[in-house]
KOLVEXLO-79697 format. One record per atom (N, C-alpha, C): residue in one letter; atom name; y negated, x negated, z. Coordinates in nm, 2 decimals, decimal comma. Example, Ala and Ser with C-alpha at 12.3 -4.5 7.8 and 13.67 -1.06 7.14 Angstrom:
2
(site a N (0,57 -1,32 0,78))
(site a CA (0,45 -1,23 0,78))
(site a C (0,33 -1,32 0,78))
(site s N (0,22 -1,28 0,71))
(site s CA (0,11 -1,37 0,71))
(site s C (0,00 -1,29 0,79))
//
This chain:
167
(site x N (0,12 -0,08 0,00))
(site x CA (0,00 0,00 0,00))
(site x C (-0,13 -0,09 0,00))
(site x N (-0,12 -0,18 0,11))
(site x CA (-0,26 -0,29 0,08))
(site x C (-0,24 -0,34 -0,03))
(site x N (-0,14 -0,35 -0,13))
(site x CA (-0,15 -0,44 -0,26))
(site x C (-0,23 -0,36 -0,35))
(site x N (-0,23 -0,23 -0,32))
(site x CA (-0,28 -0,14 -0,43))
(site x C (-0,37 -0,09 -0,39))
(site x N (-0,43 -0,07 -0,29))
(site x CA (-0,60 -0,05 -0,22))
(site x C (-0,65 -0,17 -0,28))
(site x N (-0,59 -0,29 -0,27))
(site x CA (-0,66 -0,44 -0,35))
(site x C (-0,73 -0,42 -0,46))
(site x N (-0,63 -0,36 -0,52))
(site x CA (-0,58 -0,43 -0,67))
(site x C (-0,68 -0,31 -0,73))
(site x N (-0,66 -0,17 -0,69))
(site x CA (-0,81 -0,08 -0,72))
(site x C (-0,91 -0,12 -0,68))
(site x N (-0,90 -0,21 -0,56))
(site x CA (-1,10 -0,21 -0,53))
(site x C (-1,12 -0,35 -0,60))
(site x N (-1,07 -0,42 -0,68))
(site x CA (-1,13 -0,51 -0,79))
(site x C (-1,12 -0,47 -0,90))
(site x N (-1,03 -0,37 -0,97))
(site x CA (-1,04 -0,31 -1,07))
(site x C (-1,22 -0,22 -1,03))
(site x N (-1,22 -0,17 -0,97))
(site x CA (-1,33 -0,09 -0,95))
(site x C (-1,45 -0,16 -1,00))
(site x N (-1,47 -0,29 -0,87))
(site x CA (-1,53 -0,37 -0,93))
(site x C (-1,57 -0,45 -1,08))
(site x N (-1,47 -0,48 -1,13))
(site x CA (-1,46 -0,50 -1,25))
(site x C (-1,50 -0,43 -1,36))
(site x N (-1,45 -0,28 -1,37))
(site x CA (-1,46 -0,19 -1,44))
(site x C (-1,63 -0,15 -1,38))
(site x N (-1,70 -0,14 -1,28))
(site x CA (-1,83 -0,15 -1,32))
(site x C (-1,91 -0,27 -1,35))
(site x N (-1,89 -0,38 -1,33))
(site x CA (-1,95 -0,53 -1,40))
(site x C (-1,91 -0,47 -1,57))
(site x N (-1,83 -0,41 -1,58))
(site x CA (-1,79 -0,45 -1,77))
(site x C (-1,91 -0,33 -1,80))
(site x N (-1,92 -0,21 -1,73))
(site x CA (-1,97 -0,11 -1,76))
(site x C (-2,14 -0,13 -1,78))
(site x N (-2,19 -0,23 -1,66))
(site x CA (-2,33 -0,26 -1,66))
(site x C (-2,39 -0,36 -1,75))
(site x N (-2,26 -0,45 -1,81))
(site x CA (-2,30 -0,55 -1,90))
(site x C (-2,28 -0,46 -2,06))
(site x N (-2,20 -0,38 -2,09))
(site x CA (-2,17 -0,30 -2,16))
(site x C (-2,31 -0,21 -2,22))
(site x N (-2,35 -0,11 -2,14))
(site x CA (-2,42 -0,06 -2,12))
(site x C (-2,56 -0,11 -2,14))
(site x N (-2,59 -0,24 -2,13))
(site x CA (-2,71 -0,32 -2,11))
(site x C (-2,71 -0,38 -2,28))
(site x N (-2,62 -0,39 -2,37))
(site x CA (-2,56 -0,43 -2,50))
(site x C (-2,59 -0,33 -2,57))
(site x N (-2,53 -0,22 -2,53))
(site x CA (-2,56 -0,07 -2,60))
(site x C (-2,68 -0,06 -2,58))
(site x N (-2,81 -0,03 -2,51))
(site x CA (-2,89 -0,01 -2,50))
(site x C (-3,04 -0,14 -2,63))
(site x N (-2,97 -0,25 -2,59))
(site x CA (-2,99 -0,31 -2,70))
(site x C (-2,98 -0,36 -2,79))
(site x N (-2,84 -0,29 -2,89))
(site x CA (-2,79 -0,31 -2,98))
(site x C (-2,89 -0,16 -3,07))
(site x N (-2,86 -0,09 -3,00))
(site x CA (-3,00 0,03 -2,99))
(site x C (-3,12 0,03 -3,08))
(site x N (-3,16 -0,03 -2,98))
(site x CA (-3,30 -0,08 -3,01))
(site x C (-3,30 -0,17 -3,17))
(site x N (-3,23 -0,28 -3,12))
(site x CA (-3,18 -0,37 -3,29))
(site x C (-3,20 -0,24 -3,45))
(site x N (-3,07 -0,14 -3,41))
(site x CA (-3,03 -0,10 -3,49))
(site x C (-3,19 0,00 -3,56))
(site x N (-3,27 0,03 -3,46))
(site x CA (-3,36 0,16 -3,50))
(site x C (-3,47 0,09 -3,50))
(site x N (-3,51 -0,02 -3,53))
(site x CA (-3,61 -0,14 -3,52))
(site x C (-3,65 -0,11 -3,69))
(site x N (-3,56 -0,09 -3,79))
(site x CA (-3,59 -0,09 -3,90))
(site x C (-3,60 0,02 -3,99))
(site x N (-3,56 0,14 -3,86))
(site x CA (-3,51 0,30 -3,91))
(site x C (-3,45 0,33 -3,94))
(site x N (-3,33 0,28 -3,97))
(site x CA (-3,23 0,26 -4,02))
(site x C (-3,12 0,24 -3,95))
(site x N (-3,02 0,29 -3,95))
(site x CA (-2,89 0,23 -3,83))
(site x C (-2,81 0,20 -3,98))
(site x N (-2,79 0,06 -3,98))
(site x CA (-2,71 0,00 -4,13))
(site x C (-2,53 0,00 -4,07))
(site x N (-2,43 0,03 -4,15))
(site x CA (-2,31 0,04 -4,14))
(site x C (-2,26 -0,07 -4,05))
(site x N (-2,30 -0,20 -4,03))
(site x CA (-2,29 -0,29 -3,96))
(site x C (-2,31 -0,30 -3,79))
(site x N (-2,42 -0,23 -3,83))
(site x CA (-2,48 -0,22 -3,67))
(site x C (-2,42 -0,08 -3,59))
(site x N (-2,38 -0,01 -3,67))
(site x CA (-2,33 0,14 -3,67))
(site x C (-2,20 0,07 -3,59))
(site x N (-2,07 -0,02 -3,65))
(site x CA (-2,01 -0,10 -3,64))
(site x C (-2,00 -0,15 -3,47))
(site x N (-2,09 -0,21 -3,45))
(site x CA (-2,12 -0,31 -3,37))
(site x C (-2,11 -0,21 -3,24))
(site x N (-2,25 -0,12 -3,23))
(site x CA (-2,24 0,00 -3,14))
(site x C (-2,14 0,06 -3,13))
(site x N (-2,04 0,08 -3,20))
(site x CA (-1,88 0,19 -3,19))
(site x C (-1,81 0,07 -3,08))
(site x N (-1,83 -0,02 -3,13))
(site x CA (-1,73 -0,13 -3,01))
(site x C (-1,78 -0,13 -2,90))
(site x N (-1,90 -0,12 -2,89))
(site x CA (-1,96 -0,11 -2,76))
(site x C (-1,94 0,01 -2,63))
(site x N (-1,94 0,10 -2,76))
(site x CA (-1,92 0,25 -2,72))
(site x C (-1,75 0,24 -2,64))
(site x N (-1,68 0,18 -2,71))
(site x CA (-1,52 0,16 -2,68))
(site x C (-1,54 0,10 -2,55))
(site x N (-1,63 -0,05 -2,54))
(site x CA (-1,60 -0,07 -2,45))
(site x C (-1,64 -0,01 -2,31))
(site x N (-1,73 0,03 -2,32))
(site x CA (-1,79 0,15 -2,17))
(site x C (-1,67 0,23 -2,17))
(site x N (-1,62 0,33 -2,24))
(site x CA (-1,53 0,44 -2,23))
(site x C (-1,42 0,38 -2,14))
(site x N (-1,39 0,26 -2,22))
(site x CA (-1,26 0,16 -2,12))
(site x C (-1,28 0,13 -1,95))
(site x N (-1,46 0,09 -1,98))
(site x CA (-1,49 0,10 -1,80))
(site x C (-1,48 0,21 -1,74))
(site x N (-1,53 0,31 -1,82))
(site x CA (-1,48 0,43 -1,75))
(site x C (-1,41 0,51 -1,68))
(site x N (-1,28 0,46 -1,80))
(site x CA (-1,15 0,50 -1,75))
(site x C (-1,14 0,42 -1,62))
(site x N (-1,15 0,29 -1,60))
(site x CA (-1,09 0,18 -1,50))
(site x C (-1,12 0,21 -1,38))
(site x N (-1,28 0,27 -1,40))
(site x CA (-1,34 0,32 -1,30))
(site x C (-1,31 0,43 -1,24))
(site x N (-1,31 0,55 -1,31))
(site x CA (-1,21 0,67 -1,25))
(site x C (-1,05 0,66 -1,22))
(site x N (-0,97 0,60 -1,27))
(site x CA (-0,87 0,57 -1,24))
(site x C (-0,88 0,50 -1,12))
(site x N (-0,95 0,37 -1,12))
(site x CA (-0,93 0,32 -0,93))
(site x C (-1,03 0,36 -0,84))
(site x N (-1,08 0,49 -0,89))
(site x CA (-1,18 0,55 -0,74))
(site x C (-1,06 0,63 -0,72))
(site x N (-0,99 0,69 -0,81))
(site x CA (-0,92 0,80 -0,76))
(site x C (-0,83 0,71 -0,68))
(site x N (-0,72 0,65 -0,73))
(site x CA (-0,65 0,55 -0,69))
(site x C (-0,67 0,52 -0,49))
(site x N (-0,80 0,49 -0,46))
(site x CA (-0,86 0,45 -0,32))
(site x C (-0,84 0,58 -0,29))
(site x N (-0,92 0,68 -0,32))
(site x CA (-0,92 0,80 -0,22))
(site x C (-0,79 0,87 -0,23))
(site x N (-0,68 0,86 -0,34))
(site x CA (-0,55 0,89 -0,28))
(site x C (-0,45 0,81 -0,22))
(site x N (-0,48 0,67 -0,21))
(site x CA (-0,37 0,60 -0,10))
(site x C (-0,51 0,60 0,04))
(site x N (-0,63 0,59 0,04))
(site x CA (-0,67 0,55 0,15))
(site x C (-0,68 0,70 0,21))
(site x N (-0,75 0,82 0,14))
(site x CA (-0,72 0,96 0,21))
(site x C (-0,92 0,98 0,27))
(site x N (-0,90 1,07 0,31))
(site x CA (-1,03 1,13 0,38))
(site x C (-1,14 1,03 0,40))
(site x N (-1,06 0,88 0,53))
(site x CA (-1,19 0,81 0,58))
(site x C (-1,26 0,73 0,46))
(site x N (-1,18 0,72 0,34))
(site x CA (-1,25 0,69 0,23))
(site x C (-1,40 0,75 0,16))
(site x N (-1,36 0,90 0,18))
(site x CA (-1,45 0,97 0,17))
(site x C (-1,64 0,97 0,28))
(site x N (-1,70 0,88 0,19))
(site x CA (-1,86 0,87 0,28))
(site x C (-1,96 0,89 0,17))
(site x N (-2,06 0,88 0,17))
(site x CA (-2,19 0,92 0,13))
(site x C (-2,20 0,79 -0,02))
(site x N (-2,17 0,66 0,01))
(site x CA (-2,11 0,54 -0,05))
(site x C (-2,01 0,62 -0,22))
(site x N (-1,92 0,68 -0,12))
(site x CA (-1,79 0,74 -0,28))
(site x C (-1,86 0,83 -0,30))
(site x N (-1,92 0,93 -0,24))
(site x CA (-1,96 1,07 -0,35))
(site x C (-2,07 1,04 -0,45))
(site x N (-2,14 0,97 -0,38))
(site x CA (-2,30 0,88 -0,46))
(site x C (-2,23 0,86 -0,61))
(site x N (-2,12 0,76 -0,58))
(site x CA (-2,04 0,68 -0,68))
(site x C (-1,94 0,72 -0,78))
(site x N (-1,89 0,89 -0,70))
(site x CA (-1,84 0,97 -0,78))
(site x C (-1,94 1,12 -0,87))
(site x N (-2,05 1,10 -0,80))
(site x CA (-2,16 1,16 -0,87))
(site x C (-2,22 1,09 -1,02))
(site x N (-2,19 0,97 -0,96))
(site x CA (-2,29 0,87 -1,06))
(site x C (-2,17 0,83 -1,22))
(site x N (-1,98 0,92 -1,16))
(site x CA (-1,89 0,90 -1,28))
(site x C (-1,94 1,03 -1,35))
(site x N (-1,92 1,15 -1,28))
(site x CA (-1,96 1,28 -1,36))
(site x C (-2,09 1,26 -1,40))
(site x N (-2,18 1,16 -1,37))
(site x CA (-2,28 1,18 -1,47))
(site x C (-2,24 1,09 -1,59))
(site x N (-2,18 0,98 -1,59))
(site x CA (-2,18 0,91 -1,71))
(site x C (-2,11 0,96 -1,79))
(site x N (-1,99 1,06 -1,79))
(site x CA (-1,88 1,13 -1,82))
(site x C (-1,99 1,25 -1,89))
(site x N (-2,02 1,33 -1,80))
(site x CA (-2,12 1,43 -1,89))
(site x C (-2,21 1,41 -2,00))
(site x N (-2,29 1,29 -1,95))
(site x CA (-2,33 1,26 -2,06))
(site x C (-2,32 1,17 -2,19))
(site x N (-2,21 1,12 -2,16))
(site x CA (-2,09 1,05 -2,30))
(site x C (-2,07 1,19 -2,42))
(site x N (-2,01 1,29 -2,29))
(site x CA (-1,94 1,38 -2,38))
(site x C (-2,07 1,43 -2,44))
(site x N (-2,16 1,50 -2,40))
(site x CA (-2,32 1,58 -2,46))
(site x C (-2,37 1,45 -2,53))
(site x N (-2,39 1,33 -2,58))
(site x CA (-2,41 1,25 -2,63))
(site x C (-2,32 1,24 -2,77))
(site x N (-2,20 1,24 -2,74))
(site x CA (-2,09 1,26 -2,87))
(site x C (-2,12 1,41 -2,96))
(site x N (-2,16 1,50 -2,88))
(site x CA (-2,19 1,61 -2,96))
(site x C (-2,27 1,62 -3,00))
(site x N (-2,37 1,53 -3,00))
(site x CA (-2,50 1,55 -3,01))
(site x C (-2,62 1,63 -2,96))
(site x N (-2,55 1,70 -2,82))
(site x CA (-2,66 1,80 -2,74))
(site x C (-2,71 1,72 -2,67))
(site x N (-2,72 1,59 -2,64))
(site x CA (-2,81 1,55 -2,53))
(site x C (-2,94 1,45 -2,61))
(site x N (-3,04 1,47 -2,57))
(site x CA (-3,18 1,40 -2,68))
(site x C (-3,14 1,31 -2,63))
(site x N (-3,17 1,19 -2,74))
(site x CA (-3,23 1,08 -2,76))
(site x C (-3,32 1,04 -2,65))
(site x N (-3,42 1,13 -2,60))
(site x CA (-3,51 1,11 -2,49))
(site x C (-3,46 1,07 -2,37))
(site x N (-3,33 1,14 -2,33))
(site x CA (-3,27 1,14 -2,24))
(site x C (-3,17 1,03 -2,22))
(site x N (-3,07 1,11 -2,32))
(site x CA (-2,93 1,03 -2,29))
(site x C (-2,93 0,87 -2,29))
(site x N (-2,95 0,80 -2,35))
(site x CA (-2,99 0,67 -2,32))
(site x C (-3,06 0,66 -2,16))
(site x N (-3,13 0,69 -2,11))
(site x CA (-3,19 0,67 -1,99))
(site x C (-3,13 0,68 -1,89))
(site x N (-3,02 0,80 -1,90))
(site x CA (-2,92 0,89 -1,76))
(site x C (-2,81 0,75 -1,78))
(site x N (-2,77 0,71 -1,97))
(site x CA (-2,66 0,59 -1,92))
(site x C (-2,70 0,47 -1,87))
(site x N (-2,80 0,42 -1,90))
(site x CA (-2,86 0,32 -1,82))
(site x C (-2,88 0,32 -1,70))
(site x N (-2,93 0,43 -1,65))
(site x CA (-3,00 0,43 -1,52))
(site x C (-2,81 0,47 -1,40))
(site x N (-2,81 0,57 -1,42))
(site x CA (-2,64 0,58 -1,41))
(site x C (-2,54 0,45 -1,37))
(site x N (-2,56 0,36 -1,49))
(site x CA (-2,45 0,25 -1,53))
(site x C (-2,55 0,15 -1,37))
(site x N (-2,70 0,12 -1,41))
(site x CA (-2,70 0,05 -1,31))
(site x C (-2,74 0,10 -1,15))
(site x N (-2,76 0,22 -1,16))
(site x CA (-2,73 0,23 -1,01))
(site x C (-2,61 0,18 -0,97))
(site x N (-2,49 0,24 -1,05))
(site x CA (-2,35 0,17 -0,97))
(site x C (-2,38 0,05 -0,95))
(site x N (-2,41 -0,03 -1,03))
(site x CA (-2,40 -0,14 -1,03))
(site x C (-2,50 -0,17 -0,87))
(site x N (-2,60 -0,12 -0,86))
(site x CA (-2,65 -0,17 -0,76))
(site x C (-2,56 -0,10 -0,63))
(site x N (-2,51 0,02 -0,67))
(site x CA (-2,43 0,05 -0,54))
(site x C (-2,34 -0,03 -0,49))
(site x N (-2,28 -0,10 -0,53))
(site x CA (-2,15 -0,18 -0,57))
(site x C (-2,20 -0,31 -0,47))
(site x N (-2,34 -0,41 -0,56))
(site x CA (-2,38 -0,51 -0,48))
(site x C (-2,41 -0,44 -0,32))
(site x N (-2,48 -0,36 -0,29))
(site x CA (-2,53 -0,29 -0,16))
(site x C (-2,39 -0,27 -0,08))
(site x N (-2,25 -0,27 -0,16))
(site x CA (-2,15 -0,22 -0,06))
(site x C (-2,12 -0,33 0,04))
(site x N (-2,13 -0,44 -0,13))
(site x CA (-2,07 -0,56 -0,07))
(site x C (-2,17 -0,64 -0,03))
(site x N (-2,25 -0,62 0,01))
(site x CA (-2,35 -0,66 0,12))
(site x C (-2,34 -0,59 0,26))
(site x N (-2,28 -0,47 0,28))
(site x CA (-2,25 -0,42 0,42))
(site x C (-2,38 -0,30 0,47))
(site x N (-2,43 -0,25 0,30))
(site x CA (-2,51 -0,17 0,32))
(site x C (-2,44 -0,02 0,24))
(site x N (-2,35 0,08 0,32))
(site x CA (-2,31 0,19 0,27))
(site x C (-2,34 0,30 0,36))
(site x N (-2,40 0,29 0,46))
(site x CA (-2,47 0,39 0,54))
(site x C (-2,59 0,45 0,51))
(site x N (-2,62 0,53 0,39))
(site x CA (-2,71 0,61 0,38))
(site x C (-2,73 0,70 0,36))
(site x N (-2,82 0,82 0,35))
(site x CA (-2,80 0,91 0,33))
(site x C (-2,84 0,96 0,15))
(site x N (-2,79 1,11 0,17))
(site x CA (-2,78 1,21 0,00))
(site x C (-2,91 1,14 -0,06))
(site x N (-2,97 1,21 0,02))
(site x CA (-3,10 1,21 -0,03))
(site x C (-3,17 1,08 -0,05))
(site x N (-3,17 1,01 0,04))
(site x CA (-3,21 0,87 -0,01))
(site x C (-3,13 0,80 -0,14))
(site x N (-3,03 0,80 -0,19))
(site x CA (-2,96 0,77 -0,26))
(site x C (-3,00 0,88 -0,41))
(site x N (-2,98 0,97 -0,38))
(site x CA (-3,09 1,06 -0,53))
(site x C (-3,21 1,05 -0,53))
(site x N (-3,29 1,01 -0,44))
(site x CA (-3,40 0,94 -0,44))
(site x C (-3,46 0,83 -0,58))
(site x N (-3,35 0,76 -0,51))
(site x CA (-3,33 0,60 -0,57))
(site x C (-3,25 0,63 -0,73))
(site x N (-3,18 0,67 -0,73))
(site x CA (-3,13 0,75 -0,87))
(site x C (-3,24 0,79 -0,95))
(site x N (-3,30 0,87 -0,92))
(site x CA (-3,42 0,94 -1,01))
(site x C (-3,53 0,82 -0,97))
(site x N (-3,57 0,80 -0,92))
(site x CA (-3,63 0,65 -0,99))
(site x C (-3,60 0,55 -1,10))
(site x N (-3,46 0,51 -1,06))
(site x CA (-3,38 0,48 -1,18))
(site x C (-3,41 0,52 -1,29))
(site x N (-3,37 0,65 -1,31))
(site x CA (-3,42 0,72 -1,39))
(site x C (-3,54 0,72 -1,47))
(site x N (-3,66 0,78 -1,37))
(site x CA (-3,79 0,71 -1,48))
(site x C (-3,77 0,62 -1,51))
(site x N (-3,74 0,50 -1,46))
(site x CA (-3,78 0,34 -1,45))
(site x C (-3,71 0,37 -1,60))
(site x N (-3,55 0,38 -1,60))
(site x CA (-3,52 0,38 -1,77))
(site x C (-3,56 0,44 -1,88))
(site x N (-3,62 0,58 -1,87))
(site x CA (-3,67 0,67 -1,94))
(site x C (-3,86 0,61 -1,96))
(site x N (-3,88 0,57 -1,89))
(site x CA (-4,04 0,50 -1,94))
(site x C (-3,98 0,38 -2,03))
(site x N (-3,90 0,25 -1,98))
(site x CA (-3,89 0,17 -2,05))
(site x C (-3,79 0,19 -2,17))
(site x N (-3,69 0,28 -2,20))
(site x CA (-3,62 0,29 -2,30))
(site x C (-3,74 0,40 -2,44))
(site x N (-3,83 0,47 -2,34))
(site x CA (-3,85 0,57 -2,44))
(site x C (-4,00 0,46 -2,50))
(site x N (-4,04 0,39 -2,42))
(site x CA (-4,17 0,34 -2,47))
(site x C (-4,16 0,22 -2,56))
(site x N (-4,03 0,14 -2,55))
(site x CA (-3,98 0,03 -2,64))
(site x C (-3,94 0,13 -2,79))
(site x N (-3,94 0,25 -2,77))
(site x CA (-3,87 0,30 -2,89))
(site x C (-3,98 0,39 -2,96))
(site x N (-4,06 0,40 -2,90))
(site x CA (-4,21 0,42 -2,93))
(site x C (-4,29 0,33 -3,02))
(site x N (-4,29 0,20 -2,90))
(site x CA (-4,33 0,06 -3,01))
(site x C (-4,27 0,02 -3,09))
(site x N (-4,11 0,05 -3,12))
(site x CA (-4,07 0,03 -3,24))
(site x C (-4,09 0,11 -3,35))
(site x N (-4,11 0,21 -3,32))
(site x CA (-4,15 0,32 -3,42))
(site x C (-4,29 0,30 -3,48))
(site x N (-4,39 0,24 -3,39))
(site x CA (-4,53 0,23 -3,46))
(site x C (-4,55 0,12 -3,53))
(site x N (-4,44 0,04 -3,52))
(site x CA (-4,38 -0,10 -3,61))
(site x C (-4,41 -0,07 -3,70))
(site x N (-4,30 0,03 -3,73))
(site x CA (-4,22 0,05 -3,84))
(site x C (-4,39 0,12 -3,97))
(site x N (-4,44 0,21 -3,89))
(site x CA (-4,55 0,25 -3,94))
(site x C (-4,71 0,15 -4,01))
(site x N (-4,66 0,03 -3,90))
(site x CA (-4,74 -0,02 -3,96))
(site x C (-4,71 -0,15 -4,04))
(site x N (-4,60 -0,15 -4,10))
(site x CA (-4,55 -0,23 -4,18))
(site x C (-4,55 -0,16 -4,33))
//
C-alpha cells in the first residue's frame, strides 16, 4: 500500500510539471501560430502534439489523485485535494468546450493557463508545508490567476493583431 501512495504522489507530481510545462508551449506555440493570421499546417501540427501532451497529464493526473483518495480514504480529503480536484474539472471542462468550439478564444486559453499553473503553484505550496487554507482564499487566488492570464494572453494577442494590421 505505501508503494502505491508513492508511486501516485510522484506520478501526481510529475503529471503536473508535464502539464505546466505543456501548457506554457501551448500557449506559446499559440501565439507563434496567429502572429501571421494564419495557423499554417505545420504549426497546426506542432500544437496537436502539444494538445496530446497535456491530455496525457491529465490523465496521470486524474488517475493518481484518484489512486490517493482510494488507497488513503477520507483523511486525504482537505481543502489542499478539492482545490486540486476543482482545478482537474476545470481543465477537463474546458478541453472538452474548447474541442467543440464553445468556449472563446477570450477565455479558454486563460482558464488553461491559469488552471495549469495554479496546480502548479498548489503543488510547490504543498511541498513547502503550506496546505492549510481556506475555500475562499484559494478561489481568491485562482481568479486572480485568472485575470493575471486573461489580461496577459488577451493583450499579447491584441498586439499581435495590430502587427499584423500594420504590416
Amino acid at each position: 500500500m505505501e508503494t502505491l501512495i508513492f508511486t501516485a504522489g510522484v506520478l501526481l507530481a510529475m503529471g503536473i510539471s508535464l502539464g505546466v510545462g505543456s501548457s506554457t508551449l501551448a500557449v506559446l506555440n499559440f501565439f507563434v501560430a496567429i502572429k501571421d493570421g494564419k495557423i499554417e499546417e505545420t504549426e497546426r501540427h506542432f500544437m496537436g502534439i502539444t494538445y496530446i501532451v497535456l491530455r496525457v497529464a491529465m490523465v496521470i493526473i486524474l488517475f493518481s489523485s484518484a489512486t490517493l483518495v482510494l488507497t488513503i480514504g477520507q483523511e486525504y480529503l482537505n481543502t489542499y485535494t478539492m482545490a486540486q480536484f476543482l482545478l482537474i474539472g476545470m481543465l477537463y471542462l474546458n478541453a472538452i468546450l474548447m474541442t467543440l468550439r464553445l468556449m472563446p478564444s477570450t477565455f479558454g486559453p486563460a482558464i488553461q493557463a491559469s488552471s495549469w499553473y495554479t496546480l502548479g503553484f498548489l503543488l510547490a505550496f504543498y511541498n513547502q508545508g503550506v496546505s492549510d487554507f481556506s475555500m475562499t482564499t484559494f478561489l481568491l487566488g485562482y481568479l486572480a490567476m485568472f485575470l493575471v492570464a486573461v489580461a496577459i494572453i488577451n493583450g499579447v494577442m491584441g498586439y499581435l493583431k495590430s502587427q499584423r494590421k500594420e504590416s
